[in-house]
C-alpha positions as CSV (number, residue, x, y, z in Angstrom):
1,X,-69.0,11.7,19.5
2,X,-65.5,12.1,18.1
3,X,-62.8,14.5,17.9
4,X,-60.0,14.5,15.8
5,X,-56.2,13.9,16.5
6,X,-57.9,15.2,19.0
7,X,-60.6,13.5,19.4
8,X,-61.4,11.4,17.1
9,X,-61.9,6.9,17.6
10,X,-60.8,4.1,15.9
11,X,-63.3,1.6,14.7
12,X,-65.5,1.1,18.1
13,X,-63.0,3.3,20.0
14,X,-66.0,5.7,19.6
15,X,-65.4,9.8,18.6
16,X,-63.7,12.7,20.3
17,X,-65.0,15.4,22.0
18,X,-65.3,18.8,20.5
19,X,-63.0,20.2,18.0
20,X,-60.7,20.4,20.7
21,X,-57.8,19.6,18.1
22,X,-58.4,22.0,15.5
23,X,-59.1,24.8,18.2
24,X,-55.7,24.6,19.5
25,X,-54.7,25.3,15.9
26,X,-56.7,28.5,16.0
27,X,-55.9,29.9,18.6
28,X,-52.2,30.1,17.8
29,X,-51.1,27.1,20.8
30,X,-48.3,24.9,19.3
31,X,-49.2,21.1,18.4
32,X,-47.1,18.5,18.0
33,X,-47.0,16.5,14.8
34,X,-48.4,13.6,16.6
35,X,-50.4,13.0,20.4
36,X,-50.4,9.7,22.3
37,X,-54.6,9.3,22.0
38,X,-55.9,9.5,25.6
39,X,-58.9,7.0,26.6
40,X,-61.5,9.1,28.6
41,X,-62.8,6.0,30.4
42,X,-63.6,8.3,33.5
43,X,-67.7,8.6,33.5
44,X,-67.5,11.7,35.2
45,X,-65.6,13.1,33.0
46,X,-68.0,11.6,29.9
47,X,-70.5,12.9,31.9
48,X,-69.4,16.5,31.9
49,X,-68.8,16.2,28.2
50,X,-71.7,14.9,27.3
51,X,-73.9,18.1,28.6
52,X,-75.6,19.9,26.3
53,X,-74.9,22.8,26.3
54,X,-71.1,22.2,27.2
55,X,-71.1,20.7,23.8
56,X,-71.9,24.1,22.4
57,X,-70.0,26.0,24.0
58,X,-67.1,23.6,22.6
59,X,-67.9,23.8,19.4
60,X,-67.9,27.7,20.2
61,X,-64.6,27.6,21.3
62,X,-63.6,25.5,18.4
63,X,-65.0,27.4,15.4
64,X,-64.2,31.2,16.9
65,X,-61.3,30.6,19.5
66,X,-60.8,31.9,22.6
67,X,-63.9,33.7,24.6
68,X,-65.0,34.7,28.1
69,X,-67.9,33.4,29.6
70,X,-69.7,36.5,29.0
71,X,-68.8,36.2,25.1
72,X,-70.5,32.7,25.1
73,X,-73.5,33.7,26.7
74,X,-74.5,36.2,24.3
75,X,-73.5,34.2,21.5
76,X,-75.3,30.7,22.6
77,X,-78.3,32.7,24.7
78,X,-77.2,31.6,27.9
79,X,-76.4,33.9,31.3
80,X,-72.8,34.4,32.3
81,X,-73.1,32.2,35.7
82,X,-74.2,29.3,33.8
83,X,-71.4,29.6,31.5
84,X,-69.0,30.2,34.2
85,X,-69.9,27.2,35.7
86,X,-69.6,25.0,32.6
87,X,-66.3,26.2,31.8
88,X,-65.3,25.5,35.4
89,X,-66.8,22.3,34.9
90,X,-64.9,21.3,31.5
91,X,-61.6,22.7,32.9
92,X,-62.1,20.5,35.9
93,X,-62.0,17.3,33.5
94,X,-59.1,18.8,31.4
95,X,-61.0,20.2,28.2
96,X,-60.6,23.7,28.5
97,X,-58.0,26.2,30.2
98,X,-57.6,30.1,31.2
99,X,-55.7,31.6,28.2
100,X,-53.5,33.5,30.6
101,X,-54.2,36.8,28.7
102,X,-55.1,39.8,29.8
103,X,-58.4,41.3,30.3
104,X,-60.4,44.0,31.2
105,X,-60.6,43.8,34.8
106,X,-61.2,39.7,35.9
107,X,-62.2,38.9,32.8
108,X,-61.4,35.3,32.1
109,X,-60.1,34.0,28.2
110,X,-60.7,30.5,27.7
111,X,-59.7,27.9,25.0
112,X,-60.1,24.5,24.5
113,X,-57.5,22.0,25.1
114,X,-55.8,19.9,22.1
115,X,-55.4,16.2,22.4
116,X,-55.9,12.7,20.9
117,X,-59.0,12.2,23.4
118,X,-60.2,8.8,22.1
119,X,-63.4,6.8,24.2
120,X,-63.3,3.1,24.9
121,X,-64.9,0.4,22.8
122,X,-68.5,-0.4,23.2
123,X,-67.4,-3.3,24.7
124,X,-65.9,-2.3,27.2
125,X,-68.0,0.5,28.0
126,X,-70.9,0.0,31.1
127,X,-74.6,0.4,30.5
128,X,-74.6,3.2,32.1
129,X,-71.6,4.3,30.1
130,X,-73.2,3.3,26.9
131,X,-76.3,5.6,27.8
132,X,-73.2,8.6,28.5
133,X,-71.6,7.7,25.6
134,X,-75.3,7.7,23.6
135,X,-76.2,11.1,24.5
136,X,-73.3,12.4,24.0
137,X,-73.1,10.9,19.9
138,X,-76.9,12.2,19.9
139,X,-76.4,15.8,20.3
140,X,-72.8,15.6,18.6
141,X,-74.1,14.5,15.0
142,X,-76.8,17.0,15.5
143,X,-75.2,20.0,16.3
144,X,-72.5,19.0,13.3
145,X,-75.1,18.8,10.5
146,X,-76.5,21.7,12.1
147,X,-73.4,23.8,11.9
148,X,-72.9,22.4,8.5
149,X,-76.0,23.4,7.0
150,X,-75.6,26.8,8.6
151,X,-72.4,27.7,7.1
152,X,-73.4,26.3,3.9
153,X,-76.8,28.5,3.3
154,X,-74.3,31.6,4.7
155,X,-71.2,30.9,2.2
156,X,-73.0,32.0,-1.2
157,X,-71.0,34.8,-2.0
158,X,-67.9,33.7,0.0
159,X,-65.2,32.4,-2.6
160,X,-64.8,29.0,-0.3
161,X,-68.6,28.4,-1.4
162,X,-67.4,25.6,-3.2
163,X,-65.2,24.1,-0.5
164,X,-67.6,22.0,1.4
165,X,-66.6,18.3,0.4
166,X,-67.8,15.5,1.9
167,X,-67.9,11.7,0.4
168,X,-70.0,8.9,0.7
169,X,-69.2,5.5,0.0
170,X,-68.8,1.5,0.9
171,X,-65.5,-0.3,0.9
172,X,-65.1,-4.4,2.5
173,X,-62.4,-4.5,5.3
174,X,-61.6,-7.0,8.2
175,X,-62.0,-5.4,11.7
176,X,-58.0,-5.0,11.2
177,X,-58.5,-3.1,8.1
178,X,-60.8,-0.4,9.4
179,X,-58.9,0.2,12.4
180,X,-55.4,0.9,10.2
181,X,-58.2,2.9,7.9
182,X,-59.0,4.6,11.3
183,X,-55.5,5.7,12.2
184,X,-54.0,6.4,8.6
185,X,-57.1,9.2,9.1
186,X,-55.7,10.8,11.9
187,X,-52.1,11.0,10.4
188,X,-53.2,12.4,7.9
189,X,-55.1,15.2,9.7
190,X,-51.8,15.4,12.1
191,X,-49.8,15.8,8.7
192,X,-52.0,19.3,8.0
193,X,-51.7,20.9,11.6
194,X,-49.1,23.5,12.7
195,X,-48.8,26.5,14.4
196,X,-50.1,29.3,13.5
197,X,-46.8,31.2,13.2
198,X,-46.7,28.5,10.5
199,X,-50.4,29.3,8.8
200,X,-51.2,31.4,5.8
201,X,-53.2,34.3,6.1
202,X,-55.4,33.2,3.8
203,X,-56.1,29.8,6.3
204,X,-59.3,29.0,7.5
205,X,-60.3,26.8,10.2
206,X,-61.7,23.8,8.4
207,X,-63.7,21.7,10.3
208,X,-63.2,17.7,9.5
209,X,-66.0,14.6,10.8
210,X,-65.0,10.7,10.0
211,X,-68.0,9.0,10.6
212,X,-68.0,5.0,9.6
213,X,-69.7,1.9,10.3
214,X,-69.7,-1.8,9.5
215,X,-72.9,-3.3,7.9
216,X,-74.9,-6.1,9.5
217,X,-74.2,-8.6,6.9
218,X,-71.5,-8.8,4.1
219,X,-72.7,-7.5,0.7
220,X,-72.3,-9.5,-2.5
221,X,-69.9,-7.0,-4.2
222,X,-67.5,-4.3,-3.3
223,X,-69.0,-0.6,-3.7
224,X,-66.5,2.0,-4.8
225,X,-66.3,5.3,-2.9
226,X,-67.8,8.4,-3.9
227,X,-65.5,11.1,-3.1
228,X,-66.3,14.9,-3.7
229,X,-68.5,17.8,-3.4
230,X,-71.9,16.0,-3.2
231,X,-71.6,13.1,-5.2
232,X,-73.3,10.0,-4.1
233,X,-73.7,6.2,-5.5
234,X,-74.7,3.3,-4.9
């Protein structure tokens, strides 16, 4: 799975984890114009990611900011000690952190951690990393389309209703080609981050996906992109 200049891969460098990028920009912690990407090449720590329901509790983080383990469990059906123990378990590995602010009595904030988290090329990657790295795509692209249907059916009378882009499309690069494609990507998502001292109040987290793939065998013609709010061709 990927995650943005955060977490995001280039070509086969494979995805990021969870909105880890984009949570740091909600929850107000300053990010640089531009991170050194990070290859998670630990399988302990792909392992950890790739749980479940650490996954969701990621995307938790990501989508509403900080929470305490008590927050996620109601909100992802879960009891507090198993989400204790997952955040423990994703802060061990460098994905999430204690907010430092106060609560009410030990009650613990958390937030995901910001960073160009980027996962080595499949050729480089073990079986058993491949079968990690497998499960961990799996439940990624599911729980996105999920969330994207979601708050799709929910935004009818919400005035970003019509702000759900997405493009499909087909375009004939070398290997060279789709990796610059890869990284001109991430600048531009860097370009768009700041602080939120430097957000308008009418900003909404926007959640971003780059999802591309070479074809087995070459076509016989070049395929323009479709870009926009549902349009497809072929």
């Amino acid at each position: 799975m990927a995650q943005e200049p955060g977490t995001t891969d280039s070509a086969e460098a494979g995805r990021t984890s969870p909105d880890l990028e984009k949570a740091g920009r909600a929850q107000g912690k300053p990010i640089e114009a531009a991170r050194a990407p990070i290859e998670l090449s630990d399988l302990a720590a792909l392992k950890a990611l790739a749980q479940p329901r650490r996954q969701r509790m990621l995307q938790h983080l990501a989508v509403h900011g900080p929470a305490t383990s008590a927050t996620l469990a109601r909100a992802l059906g879960l009891n507090t000690g198993a989400t204790s123990y997952h955040l423990r378990e994703l802060a061990r590995y460098g994905f999430v952190e204690e907010t430092g602010a106060a609560g009410h009595g030990r009650e613990r904030w958390w937030r995901a951690i910001p960073g160009d988290r980027r996962f080595p090329p499949r050729s480089r990657q073990s079986t058993e990393m491949r079968l990690v790295m497998d499960e961990l795509n799996h439940h990624a692209y599911a729980a996105d389309l999920e969330l994207f249907e979601q708050l799709q059916r929910d935004a009818v009378d919400d005035p970003w209703a019509d702000a759900f882009p997405y493009s499909r499309g087909t375009i004939r690069l070398t290997l060279p080609e789709l990796q610059e494609f890869f990284e001109e990507y991430i600048a531009l998502l860097n370009r768009y981050k700041r602080p939120e001292a430097d957000t308008p109040a009418d900003a909404r987290t926007v959640l971003t996906r780059f999802f591309a793939f070479p074809t087995q065998t070459h076509a016989t013609g070049d395929s323009t992109p479709d870009n926009g709010r549902g349009a497809e061709t072929s």
